[in-house]
C-alpha positions as CSV (number, residue, x, y, z in Angstrom):
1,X,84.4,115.5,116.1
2,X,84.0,111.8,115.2
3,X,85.9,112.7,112.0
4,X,88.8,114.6,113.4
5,X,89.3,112.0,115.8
6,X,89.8,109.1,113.0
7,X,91.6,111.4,111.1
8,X,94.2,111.7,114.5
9,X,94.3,107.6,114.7
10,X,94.9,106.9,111.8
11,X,97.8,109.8,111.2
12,X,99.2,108.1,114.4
13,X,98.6,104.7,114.4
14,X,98.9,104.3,110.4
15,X,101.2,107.2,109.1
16,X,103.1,107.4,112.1
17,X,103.5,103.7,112.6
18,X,104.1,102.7,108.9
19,X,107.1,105.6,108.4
20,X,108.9,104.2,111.8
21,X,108.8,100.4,110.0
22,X,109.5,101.4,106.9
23,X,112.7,103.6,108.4
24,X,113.6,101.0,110.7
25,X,112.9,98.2,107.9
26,X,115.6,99.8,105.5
27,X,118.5,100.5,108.1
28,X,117.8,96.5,109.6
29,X,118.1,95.2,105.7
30,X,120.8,97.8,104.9
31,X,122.6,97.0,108.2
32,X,123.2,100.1,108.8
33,X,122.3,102.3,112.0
34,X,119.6,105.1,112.4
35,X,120.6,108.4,112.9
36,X,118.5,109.6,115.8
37,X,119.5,113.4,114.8
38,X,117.7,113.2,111.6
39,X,114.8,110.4,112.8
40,X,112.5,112.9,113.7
41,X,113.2,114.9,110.4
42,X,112.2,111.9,108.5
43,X,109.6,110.9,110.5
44,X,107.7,114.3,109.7
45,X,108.5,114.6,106.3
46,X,107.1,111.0,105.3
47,X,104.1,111.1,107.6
48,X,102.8,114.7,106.0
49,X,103.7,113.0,102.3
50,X,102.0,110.0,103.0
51,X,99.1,111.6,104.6
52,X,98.6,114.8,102.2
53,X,99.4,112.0,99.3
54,X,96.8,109.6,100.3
55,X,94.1,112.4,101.1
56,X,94.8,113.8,97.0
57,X,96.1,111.4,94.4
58,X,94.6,108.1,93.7
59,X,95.6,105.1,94.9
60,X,98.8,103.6,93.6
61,X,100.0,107.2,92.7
62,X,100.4,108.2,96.6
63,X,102.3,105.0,97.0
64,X,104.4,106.0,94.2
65,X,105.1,109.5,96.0
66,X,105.6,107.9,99.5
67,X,108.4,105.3,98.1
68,X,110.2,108.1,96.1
69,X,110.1,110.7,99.2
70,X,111.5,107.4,101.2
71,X,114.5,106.6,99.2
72,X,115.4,110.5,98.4
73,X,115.0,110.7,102.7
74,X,117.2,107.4,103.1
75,X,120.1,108.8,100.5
76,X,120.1,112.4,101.4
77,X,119.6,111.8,105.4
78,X,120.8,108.6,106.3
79,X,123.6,108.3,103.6
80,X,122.2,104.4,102.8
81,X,123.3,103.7,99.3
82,X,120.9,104.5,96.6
83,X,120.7,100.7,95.1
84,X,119.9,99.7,99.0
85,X,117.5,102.4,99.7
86,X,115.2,101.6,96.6
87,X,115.4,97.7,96.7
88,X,114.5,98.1,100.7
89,X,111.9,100.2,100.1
90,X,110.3,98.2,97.4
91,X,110.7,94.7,99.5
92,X,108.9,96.7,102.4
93,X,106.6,98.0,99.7
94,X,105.8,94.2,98.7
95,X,105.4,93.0,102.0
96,X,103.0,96.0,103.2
97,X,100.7,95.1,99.8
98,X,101.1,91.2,100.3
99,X,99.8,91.7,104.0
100,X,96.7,94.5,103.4
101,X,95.4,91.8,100.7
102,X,95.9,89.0,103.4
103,X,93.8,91.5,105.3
104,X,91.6,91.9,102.6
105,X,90.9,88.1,102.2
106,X,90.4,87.4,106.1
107,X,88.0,90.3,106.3
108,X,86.1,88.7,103.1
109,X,86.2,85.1,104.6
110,X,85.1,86.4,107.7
111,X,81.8,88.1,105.9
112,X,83.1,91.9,107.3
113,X,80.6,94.0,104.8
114,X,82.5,96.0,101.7
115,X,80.7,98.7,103.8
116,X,82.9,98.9,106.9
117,X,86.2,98.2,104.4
118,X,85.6,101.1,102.5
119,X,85.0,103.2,105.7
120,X,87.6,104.7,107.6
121,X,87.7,102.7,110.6
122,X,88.1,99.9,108.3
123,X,91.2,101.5,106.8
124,X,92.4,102.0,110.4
125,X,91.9,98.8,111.1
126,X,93.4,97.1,108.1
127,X,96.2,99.6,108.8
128,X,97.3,98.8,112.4
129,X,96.9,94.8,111.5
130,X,99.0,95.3,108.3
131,X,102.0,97.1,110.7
132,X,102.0,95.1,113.6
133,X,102.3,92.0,110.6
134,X,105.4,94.2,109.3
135,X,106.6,94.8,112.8
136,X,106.4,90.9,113.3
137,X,108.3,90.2,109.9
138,X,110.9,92.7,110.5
139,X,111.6,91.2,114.2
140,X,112.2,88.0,112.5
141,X,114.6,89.6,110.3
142,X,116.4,91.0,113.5
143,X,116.5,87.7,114.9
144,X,117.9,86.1,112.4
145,X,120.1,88.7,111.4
146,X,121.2,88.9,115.1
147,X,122.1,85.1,115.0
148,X,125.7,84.1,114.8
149,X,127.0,82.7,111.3
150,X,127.5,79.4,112.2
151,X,123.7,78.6,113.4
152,X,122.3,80.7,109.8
């Protein structure tokens, strides 16, 4: 039971959580707006990738996967241009790998055991602290996009 219920966490607050910033990420950057209609079609379709990709290829191959499924879902669905879509989705890429290491190095400093990092509550946890850092970076972005000219 233990298992299934990590396994629901962190498809919710990892998978879930990381598709709706990425998605939201690339429309803020490519100024363009999200198509609610297909949302939810995206949404699924990079949650199961990402999840069925992380549970079976190795790491750095999933993320491969995950960022092509991304930018064929933000041409195909969301009409973003292809030369957005992929440099959007490799800044967001950049940002999530520059925060888990962050992550990584706090959780060192702070003497967490290699134990609990390798576990799967530690992959939760890195992975809810690595998107509410992406959250806070891509509010910023809002705000300053948001700003009139004259005060940029």
């Amino acid at each position: 039971m233990d298992r299934f219920l990590e396994t629901i966490i962190q498809y919710v607050f990892a998978f879930m959580l990381q598709s709706v910033l990425f998605i939201y990420g690339i429309h803020l950057l490519s100024e363009q707006k999200i198509n609610l209609r297909y949302l939810s079609i995206a949404l699924a379709i990079t949650m199961t990738t990402t999840y069925f990709a992380r549970e079976m290829l190795t790491y750095g191959t999933h993320t491969m996967i995950s960022i092509i499924i991304l930018i064929i879902l933000c041409v195909w669905l969301f009409k973003i241009p292809a030369q957005k879509a992929v440099k959007h989705t490799l800044l967001l890429t950049i940002f999530m790998f520059l925060f888990e290491g962050l992550i990584l190095l706090v959780f060192t400093l702070l003497g967490i055991p290699e134990d609990f990092l390798s576990s799967v509550s530690g992959k939760i946890a890195a992975g809810i602290i690595s998107n509410v850092m992406l959250a806070i970076t891509l509010l910023v972005i809002r705000f300053i996009k948001k700003r009139p000219k004259r005060q940029r």
